[in-house]
Backbone as CSV, one residue per row, in Angstrom:
resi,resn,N_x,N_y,N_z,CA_x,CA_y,CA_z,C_x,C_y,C_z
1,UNK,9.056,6.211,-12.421,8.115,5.254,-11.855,8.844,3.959,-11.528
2,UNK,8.650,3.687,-10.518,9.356,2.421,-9.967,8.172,1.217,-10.554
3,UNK,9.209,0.030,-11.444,8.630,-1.364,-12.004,9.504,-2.239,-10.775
4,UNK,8.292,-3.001,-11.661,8.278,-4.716,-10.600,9.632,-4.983,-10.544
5,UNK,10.186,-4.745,-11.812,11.636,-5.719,-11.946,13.208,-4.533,-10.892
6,UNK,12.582,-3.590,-10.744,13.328,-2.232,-9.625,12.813,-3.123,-8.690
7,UNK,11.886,-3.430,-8.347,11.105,-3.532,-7.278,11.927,-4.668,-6.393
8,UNK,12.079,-5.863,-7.211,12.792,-7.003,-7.272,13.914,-7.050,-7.095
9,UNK,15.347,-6.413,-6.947,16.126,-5.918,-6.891,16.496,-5.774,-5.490
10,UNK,15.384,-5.633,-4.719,15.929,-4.903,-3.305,15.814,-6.436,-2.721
11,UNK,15.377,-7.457,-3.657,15.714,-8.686,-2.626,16.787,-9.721,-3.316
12,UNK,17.859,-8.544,-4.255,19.097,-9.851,-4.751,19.596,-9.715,-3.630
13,UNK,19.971,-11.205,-3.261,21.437,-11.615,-2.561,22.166,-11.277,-2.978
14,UNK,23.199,-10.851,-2.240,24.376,-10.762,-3.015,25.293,-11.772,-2.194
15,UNK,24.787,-12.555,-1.348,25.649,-13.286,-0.278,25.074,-14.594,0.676
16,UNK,24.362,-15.134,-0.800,23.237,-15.979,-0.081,23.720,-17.157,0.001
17,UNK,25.170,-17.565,-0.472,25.706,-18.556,-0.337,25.726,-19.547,0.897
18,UNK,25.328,-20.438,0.953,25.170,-21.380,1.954,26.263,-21.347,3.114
19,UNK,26.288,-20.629,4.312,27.353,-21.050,5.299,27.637,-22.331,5.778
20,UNK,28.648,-22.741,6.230,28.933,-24.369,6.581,27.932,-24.396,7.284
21,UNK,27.110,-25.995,7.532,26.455,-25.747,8.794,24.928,-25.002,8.830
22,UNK,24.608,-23.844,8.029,23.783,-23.143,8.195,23.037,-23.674,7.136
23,UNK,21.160,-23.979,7.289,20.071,-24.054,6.463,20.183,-23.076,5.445
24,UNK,19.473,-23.795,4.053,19.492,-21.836,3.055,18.799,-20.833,3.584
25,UNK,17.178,-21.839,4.236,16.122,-21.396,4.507,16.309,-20.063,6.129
26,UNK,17.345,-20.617,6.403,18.113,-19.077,7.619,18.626,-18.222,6.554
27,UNK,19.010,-18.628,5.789,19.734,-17.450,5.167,18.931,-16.449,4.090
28,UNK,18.119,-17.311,4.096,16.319,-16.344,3.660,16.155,-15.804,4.213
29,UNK,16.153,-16.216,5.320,15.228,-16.102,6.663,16.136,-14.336,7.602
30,UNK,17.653,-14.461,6.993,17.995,-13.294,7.350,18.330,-12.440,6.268
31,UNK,18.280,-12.618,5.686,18.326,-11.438,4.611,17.040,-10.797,4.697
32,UNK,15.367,-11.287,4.597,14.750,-10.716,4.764,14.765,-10.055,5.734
33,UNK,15.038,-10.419,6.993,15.041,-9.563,8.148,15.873,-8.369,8.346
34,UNK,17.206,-8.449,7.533,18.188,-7.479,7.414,17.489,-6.103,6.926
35,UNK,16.593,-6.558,5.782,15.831,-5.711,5.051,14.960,-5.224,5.674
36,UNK,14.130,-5.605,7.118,13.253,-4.475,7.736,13.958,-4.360,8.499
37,UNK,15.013,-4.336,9.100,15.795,-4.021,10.460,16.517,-2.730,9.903
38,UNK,16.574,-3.031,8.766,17.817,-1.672,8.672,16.737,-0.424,7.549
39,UNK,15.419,-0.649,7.264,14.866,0.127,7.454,14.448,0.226,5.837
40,UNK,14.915,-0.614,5.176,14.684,-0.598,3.387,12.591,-1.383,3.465
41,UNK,12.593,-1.770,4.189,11.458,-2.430,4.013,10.587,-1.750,5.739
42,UNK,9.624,-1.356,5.381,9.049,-0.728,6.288,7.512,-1.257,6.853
43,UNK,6.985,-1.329,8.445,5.250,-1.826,7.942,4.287,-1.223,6.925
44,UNK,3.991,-2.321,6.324,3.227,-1.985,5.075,3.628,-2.447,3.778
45,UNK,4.647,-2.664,3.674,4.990,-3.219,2.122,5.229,-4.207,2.106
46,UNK,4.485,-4.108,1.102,3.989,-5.596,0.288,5.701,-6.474,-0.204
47,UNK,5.884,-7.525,0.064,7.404,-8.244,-0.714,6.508,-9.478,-1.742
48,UNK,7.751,-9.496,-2.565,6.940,-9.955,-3.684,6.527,-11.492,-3.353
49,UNK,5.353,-11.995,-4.354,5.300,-13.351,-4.343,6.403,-14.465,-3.793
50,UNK,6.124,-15.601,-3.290,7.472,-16.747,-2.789,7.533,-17.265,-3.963
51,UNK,7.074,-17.362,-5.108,7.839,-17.428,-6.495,8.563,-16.526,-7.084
52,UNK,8.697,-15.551,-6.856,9.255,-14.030,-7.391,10.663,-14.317,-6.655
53,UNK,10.374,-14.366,-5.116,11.405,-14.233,-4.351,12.395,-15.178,-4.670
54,UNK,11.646,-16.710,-4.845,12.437,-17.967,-5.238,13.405,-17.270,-6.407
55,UNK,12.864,-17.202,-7.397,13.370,-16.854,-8.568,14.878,-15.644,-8.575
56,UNK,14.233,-14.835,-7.483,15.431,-13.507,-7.611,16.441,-13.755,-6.720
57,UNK,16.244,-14.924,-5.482,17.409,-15.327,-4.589,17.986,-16.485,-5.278
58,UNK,17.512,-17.176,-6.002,17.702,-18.326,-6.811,18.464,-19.509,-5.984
59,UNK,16.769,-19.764,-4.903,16.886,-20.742,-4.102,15.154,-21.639,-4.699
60,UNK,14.788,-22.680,-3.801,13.368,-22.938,-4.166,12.310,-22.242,-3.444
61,UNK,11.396,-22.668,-4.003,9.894,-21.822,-3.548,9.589,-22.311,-1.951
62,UNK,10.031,-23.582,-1.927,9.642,-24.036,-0.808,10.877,-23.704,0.629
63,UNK,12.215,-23.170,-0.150,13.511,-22.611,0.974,12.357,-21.267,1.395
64,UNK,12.374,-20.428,0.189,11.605,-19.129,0.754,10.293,-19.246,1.757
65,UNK,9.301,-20.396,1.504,8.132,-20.634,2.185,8.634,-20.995,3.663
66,UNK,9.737,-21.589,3.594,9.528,-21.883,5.049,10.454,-20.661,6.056
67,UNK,10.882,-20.233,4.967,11.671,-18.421,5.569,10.995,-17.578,5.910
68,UNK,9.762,-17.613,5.431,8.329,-16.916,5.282,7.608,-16.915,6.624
69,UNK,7.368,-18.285,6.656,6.485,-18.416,7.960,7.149,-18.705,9.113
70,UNK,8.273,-18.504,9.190,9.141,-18.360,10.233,8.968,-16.856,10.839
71,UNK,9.112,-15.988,9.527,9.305,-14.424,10.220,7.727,-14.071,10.556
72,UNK,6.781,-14.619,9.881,5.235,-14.889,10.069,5.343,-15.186,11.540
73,UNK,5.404,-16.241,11.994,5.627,-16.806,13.260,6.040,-15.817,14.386
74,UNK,7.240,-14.885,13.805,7.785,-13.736,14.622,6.907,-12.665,14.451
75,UNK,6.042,-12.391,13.981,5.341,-11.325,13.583,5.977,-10.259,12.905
76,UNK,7.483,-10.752,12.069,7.526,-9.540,11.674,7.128,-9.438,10.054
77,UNK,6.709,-10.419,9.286,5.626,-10.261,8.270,4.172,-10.779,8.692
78,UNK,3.315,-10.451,7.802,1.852,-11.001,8.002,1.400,-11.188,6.667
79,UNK,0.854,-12.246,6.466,0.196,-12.936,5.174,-1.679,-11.984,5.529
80,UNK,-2.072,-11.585,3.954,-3.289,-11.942,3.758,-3.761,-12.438,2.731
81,UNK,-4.999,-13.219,3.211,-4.757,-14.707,1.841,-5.532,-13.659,0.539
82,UNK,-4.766,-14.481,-0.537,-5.040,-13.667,-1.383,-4.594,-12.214,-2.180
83,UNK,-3.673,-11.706,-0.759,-3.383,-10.344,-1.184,-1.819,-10.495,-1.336
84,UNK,-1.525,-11.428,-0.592,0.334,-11.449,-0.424,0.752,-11.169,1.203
85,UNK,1.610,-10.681,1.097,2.945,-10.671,2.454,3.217,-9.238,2.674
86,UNK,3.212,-8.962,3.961,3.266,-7.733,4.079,3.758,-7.470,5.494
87,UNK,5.230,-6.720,5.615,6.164,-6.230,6.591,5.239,-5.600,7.850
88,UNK,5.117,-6.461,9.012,4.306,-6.128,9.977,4.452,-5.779,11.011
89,UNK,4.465,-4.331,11.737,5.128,-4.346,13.327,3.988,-4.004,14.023
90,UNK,2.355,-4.026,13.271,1.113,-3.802,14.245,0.609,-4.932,13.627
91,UNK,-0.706,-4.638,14.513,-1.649,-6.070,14.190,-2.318,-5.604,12.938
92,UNK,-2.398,-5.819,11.957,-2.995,-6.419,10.759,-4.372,-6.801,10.686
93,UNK,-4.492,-7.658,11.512,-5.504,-8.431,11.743,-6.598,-7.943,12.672
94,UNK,-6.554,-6.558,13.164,-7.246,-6.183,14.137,-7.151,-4.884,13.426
95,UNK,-7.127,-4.506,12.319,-6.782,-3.038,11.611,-7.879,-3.265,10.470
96,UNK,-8.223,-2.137,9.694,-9.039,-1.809,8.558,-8.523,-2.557,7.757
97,UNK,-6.977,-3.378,7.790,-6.682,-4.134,6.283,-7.429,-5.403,6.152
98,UNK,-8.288,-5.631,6.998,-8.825,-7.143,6.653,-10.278,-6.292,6.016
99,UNK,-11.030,-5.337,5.888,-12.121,-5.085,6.013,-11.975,-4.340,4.023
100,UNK,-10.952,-3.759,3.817,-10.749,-3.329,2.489,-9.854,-4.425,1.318
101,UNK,-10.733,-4.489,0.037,-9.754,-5.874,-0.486,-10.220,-4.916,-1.937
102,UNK,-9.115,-4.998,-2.858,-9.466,-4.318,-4.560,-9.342,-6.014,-5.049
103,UNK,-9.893,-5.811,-6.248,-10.014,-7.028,-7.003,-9.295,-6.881,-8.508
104,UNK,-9.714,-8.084,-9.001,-9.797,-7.665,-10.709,-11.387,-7.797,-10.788
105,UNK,-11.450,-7.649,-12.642,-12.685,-7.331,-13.262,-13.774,-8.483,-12.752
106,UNK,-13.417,-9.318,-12.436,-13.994,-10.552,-11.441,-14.208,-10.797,-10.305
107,UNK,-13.746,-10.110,-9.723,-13.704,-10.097,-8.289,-12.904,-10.998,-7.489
108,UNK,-11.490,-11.247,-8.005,-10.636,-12.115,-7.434,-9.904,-11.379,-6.552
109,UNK,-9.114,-11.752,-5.550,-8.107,-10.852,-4.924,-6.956,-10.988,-5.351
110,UNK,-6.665,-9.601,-5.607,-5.130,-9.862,-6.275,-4.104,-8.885,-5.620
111,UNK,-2.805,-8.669,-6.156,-1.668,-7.956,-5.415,-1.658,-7.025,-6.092
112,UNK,-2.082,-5.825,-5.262,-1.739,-4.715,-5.868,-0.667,-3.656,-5.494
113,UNK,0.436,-3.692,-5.900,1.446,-2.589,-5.372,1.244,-1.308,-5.592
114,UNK,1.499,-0.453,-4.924,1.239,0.934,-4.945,2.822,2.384,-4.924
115,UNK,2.983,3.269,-5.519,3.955,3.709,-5.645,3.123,4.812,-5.031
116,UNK,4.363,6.110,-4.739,3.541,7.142,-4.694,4.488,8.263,-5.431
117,UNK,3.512,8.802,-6.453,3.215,9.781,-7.563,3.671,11.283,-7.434
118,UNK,3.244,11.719,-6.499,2.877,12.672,-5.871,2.702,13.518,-4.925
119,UNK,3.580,14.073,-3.832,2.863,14.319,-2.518,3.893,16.293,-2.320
120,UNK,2.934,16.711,-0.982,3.237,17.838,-0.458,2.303,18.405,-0.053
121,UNK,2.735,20.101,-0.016,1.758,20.681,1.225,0.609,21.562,0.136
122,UNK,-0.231,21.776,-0.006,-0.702,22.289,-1.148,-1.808,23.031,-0.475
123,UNK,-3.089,24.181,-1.097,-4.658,24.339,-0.645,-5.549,23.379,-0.906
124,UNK,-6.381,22.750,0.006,-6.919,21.315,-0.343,-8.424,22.027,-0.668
125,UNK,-8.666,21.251,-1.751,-10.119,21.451,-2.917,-11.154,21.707,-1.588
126,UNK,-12.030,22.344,-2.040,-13.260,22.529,-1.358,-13.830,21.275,-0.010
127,UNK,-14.389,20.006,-0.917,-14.638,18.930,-0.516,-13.749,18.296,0.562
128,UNK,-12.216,18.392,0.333,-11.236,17.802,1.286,-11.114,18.597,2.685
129,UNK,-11.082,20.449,2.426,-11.263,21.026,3.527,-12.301,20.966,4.522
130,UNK,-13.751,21.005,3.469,-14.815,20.221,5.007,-14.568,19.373,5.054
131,UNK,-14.271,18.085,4.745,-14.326,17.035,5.593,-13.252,16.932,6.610
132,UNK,-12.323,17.411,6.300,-11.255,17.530,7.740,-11.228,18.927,8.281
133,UNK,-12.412,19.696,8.274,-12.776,20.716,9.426,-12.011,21.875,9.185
134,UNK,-11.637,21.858,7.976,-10.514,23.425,7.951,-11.295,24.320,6.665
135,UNK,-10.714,26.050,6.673,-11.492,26.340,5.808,-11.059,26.233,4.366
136,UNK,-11.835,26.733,3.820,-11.733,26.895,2.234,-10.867,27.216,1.762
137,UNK,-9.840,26.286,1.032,-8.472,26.577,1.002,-7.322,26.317,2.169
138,UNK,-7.666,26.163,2.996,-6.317,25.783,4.061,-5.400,24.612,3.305
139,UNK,-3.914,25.040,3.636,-2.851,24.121,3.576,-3.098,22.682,3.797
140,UNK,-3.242,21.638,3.290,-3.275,20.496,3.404,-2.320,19.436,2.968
141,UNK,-2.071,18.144,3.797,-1.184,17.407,3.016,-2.045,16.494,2.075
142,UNK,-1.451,16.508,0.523,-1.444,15.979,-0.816,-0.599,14.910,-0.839
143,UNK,-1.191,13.584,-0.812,-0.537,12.110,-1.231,-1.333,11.247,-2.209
144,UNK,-0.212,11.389,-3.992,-1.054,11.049,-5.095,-0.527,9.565,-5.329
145,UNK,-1.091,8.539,-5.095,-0.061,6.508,-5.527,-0.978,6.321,-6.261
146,UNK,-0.455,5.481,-7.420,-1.264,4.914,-8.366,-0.458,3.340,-7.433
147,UNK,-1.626,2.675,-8.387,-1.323,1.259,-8.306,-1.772,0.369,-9.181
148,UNK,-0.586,-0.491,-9.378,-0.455,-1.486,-9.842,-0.223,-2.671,-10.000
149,UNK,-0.950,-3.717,-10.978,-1.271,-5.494,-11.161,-0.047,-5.373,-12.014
150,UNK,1.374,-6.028,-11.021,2.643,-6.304,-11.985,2.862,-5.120,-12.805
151,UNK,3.297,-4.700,-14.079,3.555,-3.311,-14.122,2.545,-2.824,-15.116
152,UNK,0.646,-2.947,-14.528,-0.080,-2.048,-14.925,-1.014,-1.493,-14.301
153,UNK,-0.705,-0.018,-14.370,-1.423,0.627,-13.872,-2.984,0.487,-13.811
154,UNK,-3.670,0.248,-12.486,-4.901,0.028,-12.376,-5.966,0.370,-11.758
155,UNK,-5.294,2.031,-10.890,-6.038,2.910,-9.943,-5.000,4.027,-9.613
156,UNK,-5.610,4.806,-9.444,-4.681,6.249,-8.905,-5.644,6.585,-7.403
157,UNK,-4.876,6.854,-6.306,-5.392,7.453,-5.191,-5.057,8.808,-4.872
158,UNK,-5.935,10.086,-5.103,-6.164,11.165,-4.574,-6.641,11.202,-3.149
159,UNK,-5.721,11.795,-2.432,-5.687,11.496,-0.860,-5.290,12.872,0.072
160,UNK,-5.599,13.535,0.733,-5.980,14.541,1.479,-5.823,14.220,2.711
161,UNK,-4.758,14.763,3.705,-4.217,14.671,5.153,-4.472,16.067,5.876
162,UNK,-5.048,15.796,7.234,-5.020,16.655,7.871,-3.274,16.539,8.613
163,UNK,-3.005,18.070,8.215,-1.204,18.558,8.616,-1.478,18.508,9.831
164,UNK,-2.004,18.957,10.892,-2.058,18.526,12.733,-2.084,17.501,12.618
165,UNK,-2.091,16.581,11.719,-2.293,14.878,12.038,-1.026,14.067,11.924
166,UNK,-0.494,14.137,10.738,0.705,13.730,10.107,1.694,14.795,9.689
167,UNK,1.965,15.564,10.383,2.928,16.446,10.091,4.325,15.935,9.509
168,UNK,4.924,15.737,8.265,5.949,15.644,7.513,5.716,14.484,6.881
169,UNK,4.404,14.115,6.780,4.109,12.975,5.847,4.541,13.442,3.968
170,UNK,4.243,14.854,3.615,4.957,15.372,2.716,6.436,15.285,2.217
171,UNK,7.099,14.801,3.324,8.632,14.678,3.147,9.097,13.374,2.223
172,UNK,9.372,13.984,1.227,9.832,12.668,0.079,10.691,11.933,0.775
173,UNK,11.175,12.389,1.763,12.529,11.253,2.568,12.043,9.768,2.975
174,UNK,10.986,9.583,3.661,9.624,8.967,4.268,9.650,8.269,3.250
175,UNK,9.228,6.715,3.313,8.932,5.729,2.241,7.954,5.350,2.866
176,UNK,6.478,5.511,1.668,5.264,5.409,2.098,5.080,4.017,1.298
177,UNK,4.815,3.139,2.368,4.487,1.396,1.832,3.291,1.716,1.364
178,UNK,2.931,-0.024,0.516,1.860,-0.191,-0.257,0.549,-0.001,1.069
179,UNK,0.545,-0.240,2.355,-0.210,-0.538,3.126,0.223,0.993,4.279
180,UNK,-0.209,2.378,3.988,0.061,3.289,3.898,-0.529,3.963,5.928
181,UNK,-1.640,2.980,5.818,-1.912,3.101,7.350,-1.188,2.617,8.450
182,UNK,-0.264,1.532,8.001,0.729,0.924,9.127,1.826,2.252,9.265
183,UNK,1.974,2.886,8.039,3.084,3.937,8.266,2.676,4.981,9.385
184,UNK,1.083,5.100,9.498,0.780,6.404,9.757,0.497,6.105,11.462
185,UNK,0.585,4.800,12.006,0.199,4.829,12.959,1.545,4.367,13.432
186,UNK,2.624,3.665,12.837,4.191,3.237,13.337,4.761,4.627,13.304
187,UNK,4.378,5.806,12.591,5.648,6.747,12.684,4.702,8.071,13.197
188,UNK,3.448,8.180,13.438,2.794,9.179,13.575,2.219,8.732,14.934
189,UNK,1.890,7.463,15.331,1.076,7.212,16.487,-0.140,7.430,16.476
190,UNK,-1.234,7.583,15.043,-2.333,7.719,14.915,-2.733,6.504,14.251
191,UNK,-4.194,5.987,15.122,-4.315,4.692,14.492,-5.359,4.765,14.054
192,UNK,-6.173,4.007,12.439,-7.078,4.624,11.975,-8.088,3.346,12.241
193,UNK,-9.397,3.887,13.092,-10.179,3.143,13.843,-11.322,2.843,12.669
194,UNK,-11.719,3.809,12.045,-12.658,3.453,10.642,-13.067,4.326,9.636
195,UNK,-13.774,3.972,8.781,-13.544,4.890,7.558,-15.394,4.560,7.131
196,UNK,-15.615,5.736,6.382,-17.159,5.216,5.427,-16.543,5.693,4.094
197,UNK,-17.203,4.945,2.528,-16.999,5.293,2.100,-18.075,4.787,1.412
198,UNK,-18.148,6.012,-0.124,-18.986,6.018,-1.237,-18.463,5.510,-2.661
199,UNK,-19.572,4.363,-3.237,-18.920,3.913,-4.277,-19.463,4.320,-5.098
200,UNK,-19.097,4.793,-6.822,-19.788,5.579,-7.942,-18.994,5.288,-9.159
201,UNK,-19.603,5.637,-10.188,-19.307,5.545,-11.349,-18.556,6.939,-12.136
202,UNK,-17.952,7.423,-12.903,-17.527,8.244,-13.445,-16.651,8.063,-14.578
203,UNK,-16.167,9.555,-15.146,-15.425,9.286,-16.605,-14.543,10.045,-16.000
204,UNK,-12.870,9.261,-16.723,-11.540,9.392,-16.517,-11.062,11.382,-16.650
205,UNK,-10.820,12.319,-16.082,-10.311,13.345,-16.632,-8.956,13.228,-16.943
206,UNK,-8.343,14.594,-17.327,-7.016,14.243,-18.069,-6.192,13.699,-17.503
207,UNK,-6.029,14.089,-15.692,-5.013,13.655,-15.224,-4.869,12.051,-14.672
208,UNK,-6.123,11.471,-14.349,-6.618,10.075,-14.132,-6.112,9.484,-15.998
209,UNK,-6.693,9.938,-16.822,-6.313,8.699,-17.573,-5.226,8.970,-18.213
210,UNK,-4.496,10.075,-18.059,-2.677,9.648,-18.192,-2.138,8.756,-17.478
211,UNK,-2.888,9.082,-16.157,-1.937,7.968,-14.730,-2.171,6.227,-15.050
212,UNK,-3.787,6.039,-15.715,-3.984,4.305,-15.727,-4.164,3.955,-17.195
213,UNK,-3.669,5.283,-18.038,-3.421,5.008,-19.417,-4.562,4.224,-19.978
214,UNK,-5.407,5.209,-19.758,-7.089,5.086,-20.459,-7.157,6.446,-21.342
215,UNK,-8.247,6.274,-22.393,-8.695,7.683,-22.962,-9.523,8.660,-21.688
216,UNK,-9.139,9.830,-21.691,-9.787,11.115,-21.605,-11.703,10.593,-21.605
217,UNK,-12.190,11.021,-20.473,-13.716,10.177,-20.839,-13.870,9.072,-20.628
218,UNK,-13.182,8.389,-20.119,-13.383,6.613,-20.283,-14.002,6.308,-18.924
219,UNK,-14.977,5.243,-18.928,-15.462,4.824,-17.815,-14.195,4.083,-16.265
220,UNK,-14.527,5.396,-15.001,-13.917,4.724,-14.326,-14.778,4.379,-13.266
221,UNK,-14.265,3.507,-11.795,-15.578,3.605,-10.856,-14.506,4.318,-9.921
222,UNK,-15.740,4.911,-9.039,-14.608,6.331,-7.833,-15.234,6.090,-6.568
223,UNK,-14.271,5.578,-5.873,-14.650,5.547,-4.354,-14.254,6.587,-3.481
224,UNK,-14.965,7.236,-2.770,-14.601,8.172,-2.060,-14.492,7.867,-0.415
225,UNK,-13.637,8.202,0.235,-13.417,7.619,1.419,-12.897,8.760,2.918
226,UNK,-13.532,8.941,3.859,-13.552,9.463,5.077,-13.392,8.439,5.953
227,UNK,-11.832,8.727,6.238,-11.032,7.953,7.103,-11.137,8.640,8.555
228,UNK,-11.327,8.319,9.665,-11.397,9.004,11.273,-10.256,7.767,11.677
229,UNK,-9.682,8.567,12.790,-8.656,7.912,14.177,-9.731,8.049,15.320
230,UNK,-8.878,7.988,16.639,-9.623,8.381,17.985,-10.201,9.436,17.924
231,UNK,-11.604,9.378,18.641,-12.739,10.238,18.858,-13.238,10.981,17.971
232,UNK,-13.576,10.254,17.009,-14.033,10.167,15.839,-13.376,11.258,15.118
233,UNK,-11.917,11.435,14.832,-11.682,12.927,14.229,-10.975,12.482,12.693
234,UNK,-11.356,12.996,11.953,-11.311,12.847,10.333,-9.494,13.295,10.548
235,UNK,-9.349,12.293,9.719,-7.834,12.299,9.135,-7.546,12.813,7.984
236,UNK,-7.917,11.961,6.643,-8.265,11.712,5.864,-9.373,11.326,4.708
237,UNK,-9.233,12.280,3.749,-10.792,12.640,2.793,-9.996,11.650,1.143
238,UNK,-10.385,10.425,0.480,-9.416,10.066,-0.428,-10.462,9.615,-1.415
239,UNK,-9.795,9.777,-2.859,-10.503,9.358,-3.929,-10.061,8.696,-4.684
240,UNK,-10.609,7.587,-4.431,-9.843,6.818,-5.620,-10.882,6.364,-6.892
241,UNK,-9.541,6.687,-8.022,-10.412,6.493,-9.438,-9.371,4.876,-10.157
242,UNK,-10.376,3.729,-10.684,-10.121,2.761,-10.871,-10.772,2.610,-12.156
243,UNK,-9.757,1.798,-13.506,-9.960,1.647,-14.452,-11.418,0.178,-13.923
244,UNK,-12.706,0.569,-15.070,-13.540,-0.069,-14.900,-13.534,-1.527,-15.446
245,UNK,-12.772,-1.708,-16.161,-12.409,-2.776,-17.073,-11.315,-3.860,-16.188
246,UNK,-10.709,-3.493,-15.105,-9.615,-4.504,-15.015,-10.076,-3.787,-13.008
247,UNK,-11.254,-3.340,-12.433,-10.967,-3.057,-11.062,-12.344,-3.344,-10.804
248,UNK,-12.483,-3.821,-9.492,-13.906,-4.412,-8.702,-13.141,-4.042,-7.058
249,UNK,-14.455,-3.727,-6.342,-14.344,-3.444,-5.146,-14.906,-4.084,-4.217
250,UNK,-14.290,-4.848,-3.100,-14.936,-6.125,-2.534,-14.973,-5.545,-0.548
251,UNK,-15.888,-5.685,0.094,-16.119,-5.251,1.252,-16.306,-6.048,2.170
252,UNK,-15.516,-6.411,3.254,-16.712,-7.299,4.073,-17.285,-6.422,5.632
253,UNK,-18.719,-7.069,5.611,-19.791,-6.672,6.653,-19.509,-7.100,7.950
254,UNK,-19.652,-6.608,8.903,-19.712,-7.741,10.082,-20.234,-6.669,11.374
């Protein structure tokens, strides 16, 4: 399982030393960029806090802030308030990520990073095959991410792909960012236009509360979600189970 402090790592300098002449805040300013250009940082993932970053380049908060909204400026990150920074080569802002927000037990917005657990070609459960139109049992792609507030686990996503859709999304090679729809429409060309989903209550089974390290039985809440692209065709059937104690689910209408 990849931790925060792995996580952190992919943004030491090793060469952040001030060139004659050159601002630090460029030399922020390209190292981050080095990092999505050459393909370690992909759309969708989340980079850590501008205190995190301060701390691990061991420059100030305010060199990184203005490194920040420089590549902001370029569009090649995008801020959402509240959620953090996130490696951007589509619009953001015109996508399902402004419309879905997880919380804590309060309903604050917080950063949630996401790993992924789990994935391949498998027979998809009853429920996942109708909703993406195949029969009972057909081959489906399986993508399992938990996620986590700093390094605790605080939701697991059970997630179901139609294979005509994303074909080699299964391939462990593929680095699936925290923001998993920018991947699917930057490397697949499918863009996901909207989703309905159902919110509910339930108790943890074995494999949920190994993953958010709850008891067996424990109250979780489970959102279930039917994701469609163009002309209304189902992509994606996903379930996510969230410890009830430390997760709230926040929506906006419009």
């Amino acid at each position: 399982m990849e931790a925060e402090s792995d996580r952190l790592m992919l943004f030491k300098a090793t060469s952040l030393e001030a060139a004659k002449g050159r601002p630090l805040y460029r030399l922020v300013e390209s190292h981050l960029r080095d990092l999505i250009n050459s393909g370690k940082l992909i759309p969708g993932d989340l980079i850590p806090s501008e205190s995190q970053l301060a701390k691990a380049l061991e420059v100030s908060p305010g060199t990184v802030k203005k490194a920040i909204d420089n590549l902001v400026w370029e569009g090649l990150l995008f801020r959402h308030q509240g959620k953090g920074t996130y490696v951007s080569k589509v619009d953001f802002e015109k996508s399902l990520f402004r419309f879905f927000t997880y919380g804590d037990a309060e309903g604050r917005a917080v950063r949630i990073h996401k790993i992924t657990t789990a994935r391949g070609r498998m027979p998809g459960p009853l429920d996942a095959c109708k909703r993406l139109g195949f029969e009972p049992g057909a081959e489906l792609i399986y993508i399992e991410r938990l996620g986590l507030i700093g390094e605790t686990p605080i939701l697991v996503e059970y997630s179901w792909w139609s294979p005509e859709v994303v074909s080699g999304l299964e391939d462990e090679s593929i680095h699936i960012p925290d923001y998993l729809y920018a991947l699917v429409l930057d490397r697949f060309g499918v863009p996901i236009i909207r989703a309905e989903e159902t919110l509910t209550a339930g108790a943890a089974d074995e494999q949920t509360a190994e993953l958010i390290h709850v008891k067996k039985g424990a109250p979780v809440v489970v959102l279930k979600r039917t994701t469609y692209s163009r002309d209304d065709q189902v992509v994606e059937f996903r379930t996510t189970k969230g410890r009830a104690d430390r997760f709230s689910y926040k929506t906006e209408i419009r």
